[in-house]
VEXDREN-2710 file (C-alpha; in Angstrom, 1 decimal):
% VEXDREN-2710
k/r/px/py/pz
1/UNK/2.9/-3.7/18.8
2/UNK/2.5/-7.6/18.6
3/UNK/4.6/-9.9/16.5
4/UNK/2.3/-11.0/13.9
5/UNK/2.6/-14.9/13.4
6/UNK/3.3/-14.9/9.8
7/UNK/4.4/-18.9/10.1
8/UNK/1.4/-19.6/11.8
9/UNK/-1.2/-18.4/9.1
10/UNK/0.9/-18.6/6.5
11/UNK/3.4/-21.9/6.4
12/UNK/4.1/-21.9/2.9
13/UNK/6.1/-18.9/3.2
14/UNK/9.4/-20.3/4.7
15/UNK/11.7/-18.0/7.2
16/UNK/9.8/-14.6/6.9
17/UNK/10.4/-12.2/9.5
18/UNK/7.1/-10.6/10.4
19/UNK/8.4/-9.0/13.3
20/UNK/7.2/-5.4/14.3
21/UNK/10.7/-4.1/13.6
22/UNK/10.6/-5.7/10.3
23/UNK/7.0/-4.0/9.5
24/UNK/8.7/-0.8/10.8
25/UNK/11.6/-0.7/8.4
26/UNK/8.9/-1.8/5.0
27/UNK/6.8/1.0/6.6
28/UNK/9.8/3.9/6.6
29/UNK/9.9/2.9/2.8
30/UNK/6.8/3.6/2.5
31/UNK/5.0/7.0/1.8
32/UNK/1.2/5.5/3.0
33/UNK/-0.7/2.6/3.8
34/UNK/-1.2/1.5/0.4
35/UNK/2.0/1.9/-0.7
36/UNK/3.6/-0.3/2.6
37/UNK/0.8/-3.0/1.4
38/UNK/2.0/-3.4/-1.7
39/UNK/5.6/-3.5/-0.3
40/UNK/4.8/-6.2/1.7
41/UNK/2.9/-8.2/-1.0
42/UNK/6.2/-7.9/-2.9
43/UNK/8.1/-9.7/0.3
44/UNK/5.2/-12.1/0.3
45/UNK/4.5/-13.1/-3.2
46/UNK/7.3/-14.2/-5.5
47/UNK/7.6/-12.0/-9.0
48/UNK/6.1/-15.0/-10.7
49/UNK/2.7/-15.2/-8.3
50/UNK/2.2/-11.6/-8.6
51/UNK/2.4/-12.0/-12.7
52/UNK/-0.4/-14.5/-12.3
53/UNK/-2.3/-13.1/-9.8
54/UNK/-4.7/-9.9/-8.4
55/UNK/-6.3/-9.8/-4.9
56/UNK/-10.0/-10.4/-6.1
57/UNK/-9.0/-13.1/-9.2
58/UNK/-10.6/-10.7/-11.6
59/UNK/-9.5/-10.3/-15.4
60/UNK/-8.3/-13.9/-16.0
61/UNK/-5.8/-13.9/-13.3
62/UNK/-5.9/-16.2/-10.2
63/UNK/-6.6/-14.9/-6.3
64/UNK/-3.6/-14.6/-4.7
65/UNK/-3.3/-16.9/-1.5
66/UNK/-6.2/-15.5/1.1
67/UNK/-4.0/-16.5/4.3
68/UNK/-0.8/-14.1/3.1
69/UNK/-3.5/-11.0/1.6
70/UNK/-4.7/-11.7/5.2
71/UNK/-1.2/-10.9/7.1
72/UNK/-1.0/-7.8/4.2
73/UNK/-4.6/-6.4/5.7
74/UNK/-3.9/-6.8/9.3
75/UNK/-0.1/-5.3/8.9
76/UNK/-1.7/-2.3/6.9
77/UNK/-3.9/-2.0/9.5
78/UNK/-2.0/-2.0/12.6
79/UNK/1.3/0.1/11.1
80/UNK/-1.5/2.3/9.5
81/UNK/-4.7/2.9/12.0
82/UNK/-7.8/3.8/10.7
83/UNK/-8.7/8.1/10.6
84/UNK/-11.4/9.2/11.9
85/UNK/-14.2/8.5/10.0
86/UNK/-12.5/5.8/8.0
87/UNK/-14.1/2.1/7.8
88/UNK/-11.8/-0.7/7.2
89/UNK/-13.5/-1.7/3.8
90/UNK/-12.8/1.5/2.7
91/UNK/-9.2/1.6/3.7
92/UNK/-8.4/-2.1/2.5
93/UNK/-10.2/-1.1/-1.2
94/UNK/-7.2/1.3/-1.4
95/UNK/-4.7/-0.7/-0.8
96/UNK/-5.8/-3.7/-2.9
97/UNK/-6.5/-1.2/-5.8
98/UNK/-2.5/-0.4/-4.8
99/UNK/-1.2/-4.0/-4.7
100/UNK/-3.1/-4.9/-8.0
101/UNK/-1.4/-1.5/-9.9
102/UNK/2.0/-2.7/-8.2
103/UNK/1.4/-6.4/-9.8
104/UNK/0.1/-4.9/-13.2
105/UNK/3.5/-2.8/-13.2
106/UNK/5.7/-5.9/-13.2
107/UNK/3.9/-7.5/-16.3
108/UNK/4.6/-4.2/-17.6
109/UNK/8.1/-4.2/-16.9
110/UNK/8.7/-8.3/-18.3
111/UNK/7.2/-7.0/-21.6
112/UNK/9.1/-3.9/-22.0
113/UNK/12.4/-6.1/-21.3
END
């Protein structure tokens, strides 16, 4: 597995280690594809971006940056290869319906506090 150039698309997010051993220890945290993308959205995203934010931009919240949800898809993708039968639109709807539930948890969470 390649190193996936987080600093190249994504510049904004300083020093993150994108590294296929990185990936490998979010992805023995994780139970399934979904679950790692949401894991790594958490790395990506700061707590404050993820209270403002959803993938699509839906439900009065803002899109969350397009070149970072890009990194999530293509690291879901490549520590989690598509089953036979699966299509990748399929697969990535999962996994944002998974990274909005993880987002909508931490607003929980503020306003339980």
């Amino acid at each position: 597995m390649a190193m996936l150039a987080l600093q190249d698309t994504a510049p904004n997010v300083p020093a993150f280690n994108c590294s296929t051993t990185y990936l490998m220890t979010i992805k023995m945290q994780s139970c399934s594809r979904q679950n790692f993308a949401a894991h790594l959205v958490k790395q990506l995203f700061t707590d404050e971006e993820r209270r403002l934010s959803n993938v699509s931009g839906r439900a009065n919240k803002q899109k969350m940056d397009a070149t970072r949800i890009a990194v999530v898809k293509a690291a879901s993708l490549q520590m989690y290869p598509l089953e036979v039968g699966e299509t990748i639109e399929k697969a990535w709807a999962s996994c944002i319906t998974a990274i909005d539930e993880s987002n909508r948890r931490l607003n929980r969470k503020k306003m339980c506090a």
